[in-house]
LUMKOLLUM-626606 format. One record per residue: residue number from 1; x, y, z of N, C-alpha, C in turn. Coordinates in pm, 1 decimal, decimal comma. Example, Ala and Ser with C-alpha at 12.3 -4.5 7.8 and 13.67 -1.06 7.14 Angstrom:
BEGIN
<site 1; <1319,0; -569,0; 780,0>; <1230,0; -450,0; 780,0>; <1320,0; -330,0; 780,0>>;
<site 2; <1285,0; -225,0; 708,0>; <1367,0; -106,0; 714,0>; <1290,0; 3,0; 787,0>>;
This chain:
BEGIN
<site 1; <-28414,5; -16243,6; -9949,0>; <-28335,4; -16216,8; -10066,6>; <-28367,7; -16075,9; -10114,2>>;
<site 2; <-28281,9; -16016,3; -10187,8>; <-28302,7; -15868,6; -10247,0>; <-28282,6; -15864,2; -10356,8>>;
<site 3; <-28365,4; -15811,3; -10420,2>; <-28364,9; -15803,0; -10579,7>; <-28392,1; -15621,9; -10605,1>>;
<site 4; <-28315,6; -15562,7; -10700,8>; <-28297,1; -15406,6; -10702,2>; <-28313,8; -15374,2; -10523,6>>;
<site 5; <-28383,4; -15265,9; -10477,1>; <-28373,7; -15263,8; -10361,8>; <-28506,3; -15304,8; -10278,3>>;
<site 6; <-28573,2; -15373,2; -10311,5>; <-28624,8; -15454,5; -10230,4>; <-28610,8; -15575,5; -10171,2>>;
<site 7; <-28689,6; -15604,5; -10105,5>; <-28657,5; -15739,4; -10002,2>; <-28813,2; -15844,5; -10034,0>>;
<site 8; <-28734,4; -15937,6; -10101,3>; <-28866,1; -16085,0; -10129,7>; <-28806,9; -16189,0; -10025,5>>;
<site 9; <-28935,6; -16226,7; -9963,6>; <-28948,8; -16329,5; -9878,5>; <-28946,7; -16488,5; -9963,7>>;
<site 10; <-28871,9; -16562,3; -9882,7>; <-28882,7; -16736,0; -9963,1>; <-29031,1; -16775,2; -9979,5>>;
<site 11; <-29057,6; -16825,9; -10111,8>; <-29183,4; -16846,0; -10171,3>; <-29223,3; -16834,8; -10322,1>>;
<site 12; <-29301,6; -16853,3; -10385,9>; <-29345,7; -16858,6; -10479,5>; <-29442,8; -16737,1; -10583,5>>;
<site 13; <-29318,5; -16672,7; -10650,5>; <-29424,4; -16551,4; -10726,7>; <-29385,9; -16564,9; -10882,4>>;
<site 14; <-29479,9; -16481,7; -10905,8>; <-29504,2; -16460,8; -11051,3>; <-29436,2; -16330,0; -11092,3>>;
<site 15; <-29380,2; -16319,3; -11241,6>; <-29288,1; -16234,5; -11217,2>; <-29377,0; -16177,0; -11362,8>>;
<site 16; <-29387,5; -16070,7; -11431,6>; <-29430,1; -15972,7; -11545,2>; <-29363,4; -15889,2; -11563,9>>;
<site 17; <-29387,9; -15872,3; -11694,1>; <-29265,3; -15733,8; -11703,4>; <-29356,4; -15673,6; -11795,7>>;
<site 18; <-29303,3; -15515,8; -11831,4>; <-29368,0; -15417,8; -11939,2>; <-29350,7; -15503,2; -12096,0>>;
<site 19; <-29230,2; -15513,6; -12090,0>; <-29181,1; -15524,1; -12242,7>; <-29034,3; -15550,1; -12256,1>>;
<site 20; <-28975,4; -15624,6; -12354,3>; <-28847,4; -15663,4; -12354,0>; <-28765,8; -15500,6; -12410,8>>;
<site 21; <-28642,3; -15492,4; -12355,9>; <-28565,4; -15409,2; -12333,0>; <-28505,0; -15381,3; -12226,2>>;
<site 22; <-28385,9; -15268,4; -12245,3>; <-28309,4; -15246,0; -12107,3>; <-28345,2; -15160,6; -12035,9>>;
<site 23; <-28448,4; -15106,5; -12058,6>; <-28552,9; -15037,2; -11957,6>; <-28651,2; -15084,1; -11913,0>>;
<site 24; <-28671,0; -15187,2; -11853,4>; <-28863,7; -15307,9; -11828,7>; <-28847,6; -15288,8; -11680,5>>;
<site 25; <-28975,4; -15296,6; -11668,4>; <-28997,0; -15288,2; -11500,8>; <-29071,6; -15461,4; -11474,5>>;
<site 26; <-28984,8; -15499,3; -11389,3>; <-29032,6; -15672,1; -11373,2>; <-29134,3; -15620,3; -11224,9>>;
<site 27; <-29196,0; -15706,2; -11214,5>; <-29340,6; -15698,1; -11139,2>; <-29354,3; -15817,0; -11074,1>>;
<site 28; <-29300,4; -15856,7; -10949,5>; <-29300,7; -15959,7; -10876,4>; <-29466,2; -15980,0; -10737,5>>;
<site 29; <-29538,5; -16103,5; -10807,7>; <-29668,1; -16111,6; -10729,7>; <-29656,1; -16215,9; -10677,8>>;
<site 30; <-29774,3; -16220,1; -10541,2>; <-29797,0; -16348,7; -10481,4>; <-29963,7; -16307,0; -10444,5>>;
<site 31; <-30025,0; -16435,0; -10567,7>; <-30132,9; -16403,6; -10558,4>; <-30203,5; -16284,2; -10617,7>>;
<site 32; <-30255,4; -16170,0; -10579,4>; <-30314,3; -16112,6; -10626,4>; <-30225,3; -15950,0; -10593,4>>;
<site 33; <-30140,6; -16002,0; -10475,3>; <-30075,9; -15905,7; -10434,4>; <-29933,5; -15871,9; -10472,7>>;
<site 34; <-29887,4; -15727,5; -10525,2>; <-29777,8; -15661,3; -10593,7>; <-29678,3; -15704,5; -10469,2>>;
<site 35; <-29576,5; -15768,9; -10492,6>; <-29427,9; -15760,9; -10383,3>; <-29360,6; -15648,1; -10430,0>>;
<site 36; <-29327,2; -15634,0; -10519,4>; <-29209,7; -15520,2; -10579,3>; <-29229,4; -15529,4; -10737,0>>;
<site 37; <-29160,2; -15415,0; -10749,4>; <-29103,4; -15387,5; -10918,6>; <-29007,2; -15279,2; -10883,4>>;
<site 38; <-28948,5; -15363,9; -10967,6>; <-28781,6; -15375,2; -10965,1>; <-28727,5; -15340,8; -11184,4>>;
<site 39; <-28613,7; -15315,5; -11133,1>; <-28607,9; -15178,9; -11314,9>; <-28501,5; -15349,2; -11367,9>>;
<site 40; <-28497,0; -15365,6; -11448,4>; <-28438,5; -15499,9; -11488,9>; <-28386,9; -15477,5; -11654,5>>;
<site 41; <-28318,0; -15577,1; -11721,5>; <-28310,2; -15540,4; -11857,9>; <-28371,2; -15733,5; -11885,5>>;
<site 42; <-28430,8; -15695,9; -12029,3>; <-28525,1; -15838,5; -12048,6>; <-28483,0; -15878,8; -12206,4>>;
<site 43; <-28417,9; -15984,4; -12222,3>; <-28392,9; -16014,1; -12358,8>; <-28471,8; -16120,7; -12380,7>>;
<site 44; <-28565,8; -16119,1; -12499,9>; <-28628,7; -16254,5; -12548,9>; <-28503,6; -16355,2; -12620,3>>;
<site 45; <-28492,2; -16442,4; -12533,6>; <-28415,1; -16510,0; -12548,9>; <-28457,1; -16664,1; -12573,1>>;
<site 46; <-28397,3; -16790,9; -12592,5>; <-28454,6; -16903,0; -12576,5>; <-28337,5; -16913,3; -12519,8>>;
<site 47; <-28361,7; -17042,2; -12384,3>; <-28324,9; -17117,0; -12293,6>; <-28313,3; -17213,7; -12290,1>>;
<site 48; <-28237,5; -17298,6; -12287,9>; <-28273,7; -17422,6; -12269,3>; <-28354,5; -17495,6; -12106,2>>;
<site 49; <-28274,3; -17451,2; -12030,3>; <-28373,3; -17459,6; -11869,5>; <-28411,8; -17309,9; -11778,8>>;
<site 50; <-28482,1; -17333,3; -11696,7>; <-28464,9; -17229,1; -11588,9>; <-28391,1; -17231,6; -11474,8>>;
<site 51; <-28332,7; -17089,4; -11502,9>; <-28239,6; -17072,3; -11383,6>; <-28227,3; -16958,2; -11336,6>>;
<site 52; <-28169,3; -16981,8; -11225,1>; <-28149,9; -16855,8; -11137,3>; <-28069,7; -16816,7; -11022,9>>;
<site 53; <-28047,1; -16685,7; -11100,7>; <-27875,7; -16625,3; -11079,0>; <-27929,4; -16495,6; -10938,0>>;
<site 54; <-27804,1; -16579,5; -10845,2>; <-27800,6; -16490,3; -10699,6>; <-27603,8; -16446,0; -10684,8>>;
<site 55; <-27619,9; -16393,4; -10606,1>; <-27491,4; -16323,6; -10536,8>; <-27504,5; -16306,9; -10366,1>>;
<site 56; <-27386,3; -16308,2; -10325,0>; <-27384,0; -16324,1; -10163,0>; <-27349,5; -16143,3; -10167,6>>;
<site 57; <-27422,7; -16081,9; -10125,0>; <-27380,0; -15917,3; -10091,2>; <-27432,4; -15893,2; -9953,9>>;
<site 58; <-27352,7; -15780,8; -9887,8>; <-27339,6; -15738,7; -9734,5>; <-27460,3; -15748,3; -9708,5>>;
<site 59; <-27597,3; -15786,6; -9744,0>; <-27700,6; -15821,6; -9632,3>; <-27770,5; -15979,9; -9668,7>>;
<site 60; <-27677,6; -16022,2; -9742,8>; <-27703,9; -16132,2; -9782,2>; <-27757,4; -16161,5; -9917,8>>;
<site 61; <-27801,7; -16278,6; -9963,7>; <-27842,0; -16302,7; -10107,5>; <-27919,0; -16169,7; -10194,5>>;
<site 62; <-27861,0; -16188,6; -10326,0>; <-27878,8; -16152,6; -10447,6>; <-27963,5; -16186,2; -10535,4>>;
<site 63; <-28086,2; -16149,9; -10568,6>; <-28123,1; -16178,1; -10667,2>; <-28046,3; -16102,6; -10832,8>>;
<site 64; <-27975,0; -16131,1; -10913,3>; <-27935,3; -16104,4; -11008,7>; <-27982,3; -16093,6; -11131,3>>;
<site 65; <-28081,4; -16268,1; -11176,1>; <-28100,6; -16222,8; -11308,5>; <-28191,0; -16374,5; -11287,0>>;
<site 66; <-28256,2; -16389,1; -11379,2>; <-28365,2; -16534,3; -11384,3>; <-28344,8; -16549,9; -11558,3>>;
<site 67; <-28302,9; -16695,8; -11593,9>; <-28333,4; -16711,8; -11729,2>; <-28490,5; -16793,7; -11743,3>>;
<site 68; <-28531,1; -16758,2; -11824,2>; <-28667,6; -16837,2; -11846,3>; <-28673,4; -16894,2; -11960,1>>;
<site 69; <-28775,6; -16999,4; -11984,6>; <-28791,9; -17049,9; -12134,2>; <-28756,9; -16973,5; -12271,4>>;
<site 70; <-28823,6; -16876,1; -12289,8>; <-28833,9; -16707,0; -12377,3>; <-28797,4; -16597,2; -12354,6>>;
<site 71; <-28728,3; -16612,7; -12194,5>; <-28647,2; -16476,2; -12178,9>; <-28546,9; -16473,7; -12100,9>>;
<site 72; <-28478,2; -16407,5; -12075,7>; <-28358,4; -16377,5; -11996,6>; <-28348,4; -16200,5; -11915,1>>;
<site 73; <-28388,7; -16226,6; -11780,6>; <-28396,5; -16111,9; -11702,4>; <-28279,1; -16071,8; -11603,9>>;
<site 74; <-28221,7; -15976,9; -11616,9>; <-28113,8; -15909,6; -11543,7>; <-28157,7; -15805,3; -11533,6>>;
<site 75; <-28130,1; -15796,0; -11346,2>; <-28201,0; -15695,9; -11247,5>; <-28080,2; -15597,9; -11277,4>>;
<site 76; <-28143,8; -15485,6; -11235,2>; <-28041,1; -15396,1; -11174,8>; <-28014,2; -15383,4; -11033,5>>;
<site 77; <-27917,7; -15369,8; -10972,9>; <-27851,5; -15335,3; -10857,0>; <-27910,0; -15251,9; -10714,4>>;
<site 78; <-27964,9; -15098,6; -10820,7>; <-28018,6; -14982,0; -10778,8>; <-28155,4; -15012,2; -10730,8>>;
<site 79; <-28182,8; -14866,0; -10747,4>; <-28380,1; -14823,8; -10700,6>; <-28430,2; -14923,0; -10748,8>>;
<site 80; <-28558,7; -14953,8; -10666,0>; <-28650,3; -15023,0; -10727,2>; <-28746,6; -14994,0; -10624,6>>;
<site 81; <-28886,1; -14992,7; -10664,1>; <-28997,2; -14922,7; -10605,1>; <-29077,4; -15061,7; -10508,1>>;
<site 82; <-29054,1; -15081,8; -10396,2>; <-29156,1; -15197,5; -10333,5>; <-29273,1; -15168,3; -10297,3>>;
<site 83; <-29347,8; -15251,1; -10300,9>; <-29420,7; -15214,2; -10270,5>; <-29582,1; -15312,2; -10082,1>>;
């Protein structure tokens, strides 16, 4: 799957961000180790469940946007630094 322009493997990470706004850098880990950060916009929001928003694009799935309990994250499209 691709989220901004990196590539996450199927599995289980933890996601952080700087700070809510339309400038946050989300911070995707597994374990102890950085996968990517990716430029996102983050609204503290309340949710009622978690979910999560993909798109089918020319190399395949989308990561788009994740709602969470307290927030609501929408990726951007563009750059994003992997690592």
């Amino acid at each position: 799957m691709t989220v901004g322009s990196s590539t996450i493997k199927a599995g289980e990470y933890k996601i952080t961000w700087t700070e809510p706004g339309p400038d946050t850098k989300v911070i995707f880990t597994q374990g102890k180790k950085e996968i990517a950060v990716v430029p996102a916009t983050v609204e503290s929001k309340t949710n009622s469940d978690v979910r999560v928003f993909t798109a089918t694009g020319a190399s395949g799935k989308v990561l788009q946007g994740v709602e969470l309990k307290n927030a609501t994250l929408t990726f951007s499209p563009t750059a994003a630094a992997a690592k």
